[in-house]
N, C-alpha and C positions, 0 to 999 in steps of 0.2 A: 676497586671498581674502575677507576681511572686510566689504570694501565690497560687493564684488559680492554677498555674503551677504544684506547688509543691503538691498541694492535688490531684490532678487528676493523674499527674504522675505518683506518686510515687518517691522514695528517687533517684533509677538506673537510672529509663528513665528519670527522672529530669536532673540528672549529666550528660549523656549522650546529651541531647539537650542542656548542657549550655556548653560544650565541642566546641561549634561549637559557636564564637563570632561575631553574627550578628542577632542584636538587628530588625530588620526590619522580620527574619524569624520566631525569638520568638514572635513578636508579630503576626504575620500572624497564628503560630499553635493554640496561645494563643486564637484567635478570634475565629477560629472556633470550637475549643473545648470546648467554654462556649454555643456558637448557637447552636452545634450538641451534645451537651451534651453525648459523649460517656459513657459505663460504665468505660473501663479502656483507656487507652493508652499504646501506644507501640513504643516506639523510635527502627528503624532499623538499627543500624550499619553494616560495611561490615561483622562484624566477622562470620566466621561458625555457631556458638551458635545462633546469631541473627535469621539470615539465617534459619537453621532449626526451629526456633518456628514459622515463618510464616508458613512453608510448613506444620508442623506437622498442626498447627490453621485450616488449610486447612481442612484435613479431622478431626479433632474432631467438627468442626463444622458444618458438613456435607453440605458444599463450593467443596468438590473433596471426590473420594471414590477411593480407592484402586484396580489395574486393578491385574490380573493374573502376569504380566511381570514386575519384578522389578522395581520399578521408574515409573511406570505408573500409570497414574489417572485418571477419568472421571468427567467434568465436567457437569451438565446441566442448559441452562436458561431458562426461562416461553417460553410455545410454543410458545407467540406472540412478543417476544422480542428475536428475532434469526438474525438483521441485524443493519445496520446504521438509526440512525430515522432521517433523511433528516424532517420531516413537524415537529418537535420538535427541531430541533437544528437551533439558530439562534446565530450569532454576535448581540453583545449587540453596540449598537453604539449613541455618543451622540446627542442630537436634532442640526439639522445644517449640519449631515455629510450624505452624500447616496454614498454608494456604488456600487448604479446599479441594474437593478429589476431582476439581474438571481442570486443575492446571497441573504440568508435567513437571515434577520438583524430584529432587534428590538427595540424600546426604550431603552436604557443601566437605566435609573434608574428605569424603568417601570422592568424588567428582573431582575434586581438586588433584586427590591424590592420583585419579587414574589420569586426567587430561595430563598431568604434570611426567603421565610416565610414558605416554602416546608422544607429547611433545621432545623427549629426548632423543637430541641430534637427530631431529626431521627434519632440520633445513639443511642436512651438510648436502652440500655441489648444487646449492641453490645461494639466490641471492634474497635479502631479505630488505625490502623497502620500508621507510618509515614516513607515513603520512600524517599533516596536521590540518585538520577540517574543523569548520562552525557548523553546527547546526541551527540552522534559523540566521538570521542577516546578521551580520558583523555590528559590530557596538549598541546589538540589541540586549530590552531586558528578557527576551525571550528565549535568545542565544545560549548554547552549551559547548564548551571546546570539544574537541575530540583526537584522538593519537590509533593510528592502528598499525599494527605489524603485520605484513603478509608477504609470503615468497611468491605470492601469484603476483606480475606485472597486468595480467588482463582484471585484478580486483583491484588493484592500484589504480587503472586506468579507468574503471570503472567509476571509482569514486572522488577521480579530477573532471569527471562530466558532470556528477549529480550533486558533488557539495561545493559549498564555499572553504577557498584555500584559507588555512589560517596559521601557517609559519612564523607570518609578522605579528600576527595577534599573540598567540604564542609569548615569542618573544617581548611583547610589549607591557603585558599580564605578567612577566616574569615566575617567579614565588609563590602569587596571589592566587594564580589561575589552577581555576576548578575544572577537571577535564573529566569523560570517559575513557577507557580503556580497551582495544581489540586487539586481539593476540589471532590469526590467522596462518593457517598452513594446508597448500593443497596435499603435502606427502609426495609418499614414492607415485610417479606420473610413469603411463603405460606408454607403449609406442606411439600412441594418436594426442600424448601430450594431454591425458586427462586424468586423473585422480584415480589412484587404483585400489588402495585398499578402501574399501567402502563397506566392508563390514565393523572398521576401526572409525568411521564415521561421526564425530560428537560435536554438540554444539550446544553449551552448559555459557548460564549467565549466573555470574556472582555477583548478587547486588551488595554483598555487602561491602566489594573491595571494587565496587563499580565499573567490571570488568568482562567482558565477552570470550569466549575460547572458540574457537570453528576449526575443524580438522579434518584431513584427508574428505574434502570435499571442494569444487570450486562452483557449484552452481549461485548465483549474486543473492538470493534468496537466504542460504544458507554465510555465505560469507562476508558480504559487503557491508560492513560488521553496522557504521552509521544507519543502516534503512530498517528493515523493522527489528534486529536485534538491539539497535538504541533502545527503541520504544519499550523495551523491558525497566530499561532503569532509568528512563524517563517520566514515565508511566508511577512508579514507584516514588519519584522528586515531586510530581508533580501534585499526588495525593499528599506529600506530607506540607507542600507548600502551598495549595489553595487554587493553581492551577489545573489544564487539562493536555494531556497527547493525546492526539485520537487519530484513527486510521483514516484521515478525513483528506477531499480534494478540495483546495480553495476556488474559486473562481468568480469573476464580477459579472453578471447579466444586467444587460442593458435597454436600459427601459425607455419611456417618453421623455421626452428635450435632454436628450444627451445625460440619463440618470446612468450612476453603475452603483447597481446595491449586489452587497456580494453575499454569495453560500459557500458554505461548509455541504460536505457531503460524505457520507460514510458508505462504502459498499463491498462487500468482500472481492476478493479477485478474480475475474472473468467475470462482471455481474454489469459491468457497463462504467464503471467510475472515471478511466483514461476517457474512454469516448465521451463521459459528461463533460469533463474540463476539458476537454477541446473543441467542443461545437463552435461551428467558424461565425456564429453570428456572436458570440461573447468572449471574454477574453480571460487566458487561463494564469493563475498566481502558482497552482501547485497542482498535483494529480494525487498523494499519496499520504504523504502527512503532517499533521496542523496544529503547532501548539496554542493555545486559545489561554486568551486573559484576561480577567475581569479590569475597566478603568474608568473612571466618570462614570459609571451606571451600564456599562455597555460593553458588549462583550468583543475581545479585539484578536484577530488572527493570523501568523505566520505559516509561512511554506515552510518547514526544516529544510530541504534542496531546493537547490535548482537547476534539475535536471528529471528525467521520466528512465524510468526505466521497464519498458510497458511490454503489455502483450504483445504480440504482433498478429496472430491469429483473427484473421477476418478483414482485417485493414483494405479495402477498399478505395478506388476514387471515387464513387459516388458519394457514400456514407462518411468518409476522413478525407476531405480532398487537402487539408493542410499538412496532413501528417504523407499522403499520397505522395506530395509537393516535395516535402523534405529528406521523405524517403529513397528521392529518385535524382535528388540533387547532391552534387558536388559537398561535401562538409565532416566534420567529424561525426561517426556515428556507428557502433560496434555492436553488430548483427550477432547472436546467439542461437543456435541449435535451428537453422535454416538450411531449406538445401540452397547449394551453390552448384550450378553451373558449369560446363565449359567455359563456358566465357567469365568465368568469373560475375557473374552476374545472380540476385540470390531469388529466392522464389519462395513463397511459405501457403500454409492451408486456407484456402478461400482467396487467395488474392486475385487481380482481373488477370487473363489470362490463360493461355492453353499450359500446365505444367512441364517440363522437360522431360524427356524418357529416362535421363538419368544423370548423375553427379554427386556429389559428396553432401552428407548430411548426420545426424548425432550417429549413425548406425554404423556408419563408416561409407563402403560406395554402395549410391544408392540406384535403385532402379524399381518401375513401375509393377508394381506386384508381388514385391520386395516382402518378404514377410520374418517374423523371428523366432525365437524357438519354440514357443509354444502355438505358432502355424498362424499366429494374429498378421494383417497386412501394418506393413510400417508407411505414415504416411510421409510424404512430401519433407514435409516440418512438425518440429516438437506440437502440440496441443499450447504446449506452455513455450513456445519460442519468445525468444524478445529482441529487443532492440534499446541501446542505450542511447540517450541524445539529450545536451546542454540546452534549456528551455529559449536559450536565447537565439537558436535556429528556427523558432516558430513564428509568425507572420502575428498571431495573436495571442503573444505575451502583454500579460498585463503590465500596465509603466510601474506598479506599487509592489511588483516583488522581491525588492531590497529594500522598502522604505521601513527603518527599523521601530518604527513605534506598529506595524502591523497594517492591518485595514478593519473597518468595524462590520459585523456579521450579522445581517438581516435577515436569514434564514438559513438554517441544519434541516440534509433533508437523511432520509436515511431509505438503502434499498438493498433487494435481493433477488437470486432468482427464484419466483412464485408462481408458477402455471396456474392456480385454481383458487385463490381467496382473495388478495387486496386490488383495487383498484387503482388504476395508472399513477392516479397523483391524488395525495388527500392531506389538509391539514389537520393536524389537532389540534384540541375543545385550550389547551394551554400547556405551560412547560409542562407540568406532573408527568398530564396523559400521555403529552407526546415521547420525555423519553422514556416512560412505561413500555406503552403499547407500539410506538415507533424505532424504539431503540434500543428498550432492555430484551422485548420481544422478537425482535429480528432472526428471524430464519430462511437457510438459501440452500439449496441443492450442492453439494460438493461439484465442485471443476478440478480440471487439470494440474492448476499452481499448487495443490494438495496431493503429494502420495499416498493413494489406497484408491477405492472404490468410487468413482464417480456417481452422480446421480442422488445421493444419499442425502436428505433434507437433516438440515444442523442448524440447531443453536448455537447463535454467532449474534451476542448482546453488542449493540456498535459497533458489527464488524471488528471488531477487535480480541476474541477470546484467545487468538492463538499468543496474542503479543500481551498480556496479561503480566504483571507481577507481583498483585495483590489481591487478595480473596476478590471474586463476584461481586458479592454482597458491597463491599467497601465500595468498589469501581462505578455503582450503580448510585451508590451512596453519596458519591462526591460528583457525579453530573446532575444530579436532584440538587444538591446543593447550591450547583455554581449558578444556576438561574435564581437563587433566592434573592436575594439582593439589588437584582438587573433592574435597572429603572427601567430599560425597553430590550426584555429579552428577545434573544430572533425568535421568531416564527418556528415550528417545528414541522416536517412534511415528510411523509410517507412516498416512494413512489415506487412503481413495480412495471419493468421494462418487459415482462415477460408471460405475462396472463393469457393461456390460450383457451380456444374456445373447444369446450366439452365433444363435441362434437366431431370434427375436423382436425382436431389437435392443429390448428395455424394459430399464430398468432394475432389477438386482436390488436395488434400495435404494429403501424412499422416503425423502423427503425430511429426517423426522423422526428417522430410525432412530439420528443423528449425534449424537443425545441420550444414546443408551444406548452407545454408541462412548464416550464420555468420562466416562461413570460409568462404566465397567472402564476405563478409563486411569487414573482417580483412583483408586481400589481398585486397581491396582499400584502407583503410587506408596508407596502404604500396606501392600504386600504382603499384602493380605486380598482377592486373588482369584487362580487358579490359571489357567496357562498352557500348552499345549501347543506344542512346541520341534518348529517345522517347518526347512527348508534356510533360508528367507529371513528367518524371523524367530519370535517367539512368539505363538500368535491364543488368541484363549478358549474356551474350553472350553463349547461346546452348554448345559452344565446352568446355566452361569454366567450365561449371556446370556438363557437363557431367563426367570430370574426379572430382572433389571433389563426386561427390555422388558415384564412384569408390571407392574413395580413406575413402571416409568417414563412408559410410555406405556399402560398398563390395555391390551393387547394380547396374543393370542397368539403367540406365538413358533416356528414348525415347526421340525423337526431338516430338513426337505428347503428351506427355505429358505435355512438352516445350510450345510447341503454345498451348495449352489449357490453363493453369497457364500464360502466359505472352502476351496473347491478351489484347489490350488496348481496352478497352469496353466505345467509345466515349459516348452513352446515359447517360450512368448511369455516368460517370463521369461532364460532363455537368450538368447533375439535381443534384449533389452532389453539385458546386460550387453555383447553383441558394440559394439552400438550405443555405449553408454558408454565401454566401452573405446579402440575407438578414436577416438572425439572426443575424448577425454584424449590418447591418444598423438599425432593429426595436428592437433589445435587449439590442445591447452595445453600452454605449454613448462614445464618441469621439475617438469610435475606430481608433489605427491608420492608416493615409492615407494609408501608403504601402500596408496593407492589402489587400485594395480593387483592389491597382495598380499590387501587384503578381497575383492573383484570375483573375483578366481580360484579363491579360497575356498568363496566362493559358487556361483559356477558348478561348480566340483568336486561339491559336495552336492549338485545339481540333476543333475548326471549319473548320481550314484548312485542318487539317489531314482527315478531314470526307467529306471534298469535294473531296479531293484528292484519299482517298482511300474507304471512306463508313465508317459504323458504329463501328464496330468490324474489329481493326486490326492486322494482326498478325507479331511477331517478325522482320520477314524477312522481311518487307515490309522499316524497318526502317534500315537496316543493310545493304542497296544495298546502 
């Protein structure tokens, strides 16, 4: 193993991986550098030096192109590889074990044997980089090492914005250290430098050898092996050891005399989660995901990155003027499936501004009117464009996101996209209900960051069903749990950014209002704002709301705005719980009991409330 090390290496990156004394890692790079046959290799250390040749590798191998604004760069991937491949991505799992028919699993040595036969000599006249990352803060107990192999320099560079380097840690852990495993390869690349066999497309998680596969694919979704394909076999650690991963944004709202009580937030993708952890009046710890720990009675949480790697679709100066700010500023920050410019300058869907007539974009060159083979218009930019950027170029980073003992959690809110039943912001009756009917029940219209069908309303239990590695049932099982014990569990809250009105199909929310939504979530926390106790949960009280969106947004507030936003819409929530109920009963096996005993509960109260008062009821009706 040694030799072959040593020839492939080279003399530097040789001494540089034997630097680091754990014979289990060397033999892991050792294996797939004989299968994958790279031309060279690349050991990453923390140093600047190191650092810099990925980023430079980046653009000489035309992986990123140089934008107009310092530190900017443009990515592109194959038109048809622009999201998560959900019907290519299965858990590799052994004969004997089922996991349940809503997750994507496969024979583990059926899977094994075919990645293992897709990966031979797919990196030869490639270079193949080895990177070593923390997830969650360095000399935390929350922290998990991590190692990934990839021939892409733009997923390498990727993942020097979004995580913490961990070479030295590494090396310090020697022997000891517990790490995950990613193995990555974009394959044979087409002329535009994108990933071209995409019918050979796989992306298989072995949990039992704690290991990630991603191939002939570069979109960051699918590859960037730490972001949510961690979460498979985090997810999996973390049920057998007491903790939680969750798809969750951290962030601290700020309340009366200089208070910051912080949330957790759970929201599928494109449903508003980036823009909740950046609102400029609070300050953001994470955007994406959040390992949570029980300690002293109280429940305590990490950012695994530190870094975003976000939508960009809609971004705006009025609505994100920090993310506006930083977008436009000088710094590192690598733009994905945008168009660009003549001027090198980039442009995306909804941004301020007249669009360009024409310039390079996922399609190749673009122009207004531009359509593809099936006659559909190609826009501007992906649906799902993003943009990658290091949390520490934001104006409102929170000071606590390396402090490695976490921050303590005062409130989990959880949300979707919802046209027609839940109201903007609502607490639950207590932990049970809320992660019942808050979080095991959560459902959202499919977006873009999903290939297939958009529009499509899904069961999406916390936000989290895609990144799953163990039964429903179990996952449901072990967040019920982890509040048992809580001397002062958070608060649970509902909120729904996108309720339109019957009528008009507009929305009864702008975009802003999500400001004053979480200064009364903070004021309960705190118990200094009062609640009205409907069937489905607690909403706020008219006079309560009226002064925060005074105080928040210099605005008037209407009471008919009020009962518009906070009518309890008995139909639709009735056929919400039918819905729930049985894809618990016909999809998840041994769901737990309580489940169905909160759900029945709830609908019980809904029935009465609708004999009592009719179908649609309004605030007041509950506040006499």
């Amino acid at each position: 193993m040694k030799e072959m090390l040593k020839t492939k290496l080279g003399v530097e990156n040789y001494e540089k991986l034997m630097a680091i004394d754990n014979p289990k890692l060397h033999q892991f790079i050792a294996d797939y550098v004989e299968l994958c046959n790279p031309d060279r290799v690349f050991i990453c250390t923390d140093s600047a030096e190191d650092i810099k040749h990925i980023r430079e590798a980046a653009i000489r191998n035309g992986a990123e192109s140089e934008l107009a604004t310092s530190g900017h760069t443009i990515h592109f991937d194959n038109y048809h590889d622009q999201a998560r491949d959900r019907e290519h991505t299965n858990i590799l799992i052994p004969k004997g074990v089922d996991l349940g028919p809503t997750l994507s699993t496969k024979d583990r040595d059926e899977g094994l044997g075919e990645i293992h036969e897709i990966l031979k000599d797919i990196m030869k006249g490639h270079e193949l980089y080895v990177r070593f990352f923390c997830l969650g803060p360095i000399g935390s107990e929350f922290s998990i090492l991590c190692v990934q192999l990839t021939d892409s320099a733009y997923v390498a560079h990727n993942e020097d914005l979004l995580y913490r380097r961990a070479y030295e840690e590494f090396a310090r852990e020697g022997p000891s250290a517990r790490f995950f495993k990613f193995v990555h390869s974009q394959g044979e690349l087409d002329e535009r430098k994108t990933s071209k066999n995409l019918d050979k497309r796989r992306v298989y998680i072995d949990l039992q050898d704690n290991t990630v596969y991603s191939v002939n694919t570069q979109y960051g979704g699918n590859t960037i092996g730490l972001k949510k394909l961690a979460m498979r076999l985090a997810i999996k650690h973390a049920s057998e050891e007491g903790w939680l991963c969750e798809h969750m944004l951290v962030m601290g709202v700020h309340g009366p005399r200089g208070r910051v009580t912080y949330f957790t937030g759970a929201f599928p993708s494109m449903c508003g989660k980036t823009s909740t952890a950046m609102l400029d009046s609070e300050t953001i710890v994470g955007d994406d995901i959040a390992y949570l720990r029980k300690r002293n009675g109280k429940a305590w949480a990490v950012n695994v990155e530190r870094g975003i790697f976000g939508i960009i679709q809609g971004i705006n100066s009025k609505d994100d003027p920090i993310f506006w700010k930083v977008l436009h500023s000088p710094g590192e920050i690598i733009f994905s499936n945008v168009l660009v410019t003549e001027e090198k300058s980039v442009h995306w869907i909804r941004k301020d501004g007249e669009v360009s007539a024409k310039g390079l974009n996922h399609s190749g060159e673009w122009w207004i009117g531009k359509k593809d083979a099936a006659g559909k218009e190609i826009p501007c930019s992906h649906p799902n464009a993003r943009f990658t950027l290091n949390l520490k170029l934001l104006e409102n980073l929170d000071p606590k996101l390396d402090v490695p003992e976490g921050v303590v959690v005062g409130g989990i809110v959880y949300g979707g996209r919802d046209s027609d039943t839940s109201v903007p912001v609502e607490e639950s009756f207590d932990w049970v209900h809320g992660i019942v009917t808050k979080g095991a029940s959560l459902e959202s219209e499919r977006t873009a960051a999903v290939l297939g069908m958009e529009g499509v309303r899904e069961f999406n239990p916390m936000s989290n069903l895609d990144f799953l590695s163990i039964p429903i049932s179990r996952y449901i099982q072990d967040n019920l749990d982890f509040g048992k014990d809580l001397k002062t569990p958070p608060l649970i809250f509902g909120v729904n950014y996108f309720m339109r009105d019957k009528n008009t199909e507009k929305f009864l929310n702008k975009t802003m209002d999500k400001k004053v939504w979480y200064k009364w979530m903070e004021l309960r926390v705190h118990k200094e704002a009062d609640a009205i106790d409907t069937p489905t949960g607690r909403i706020p009280k008219y006079e309560d709301l009226k002064k925060l969106f005074e105080q928040v947004l210099g605005r008037d507030y209407s009471k008919g705005d009020y009962t518009k936003q906070f009518t309890l819409r008995v139909p639709e929530h009735l056929a919400k719980i039918d819905r729930v109920t049985k894809l618990y009963m016909e999809k998840v096996s041994k769901a737990p009991k309580i489940v169905f005993r909160v759900l029945e509960e709830q609908k019980q109260r809904l029935i009465e409330t609708r004999e009592k008062y009719g179908d649609y009821v309004t605030p007041d009706k509950f506040s006499t």
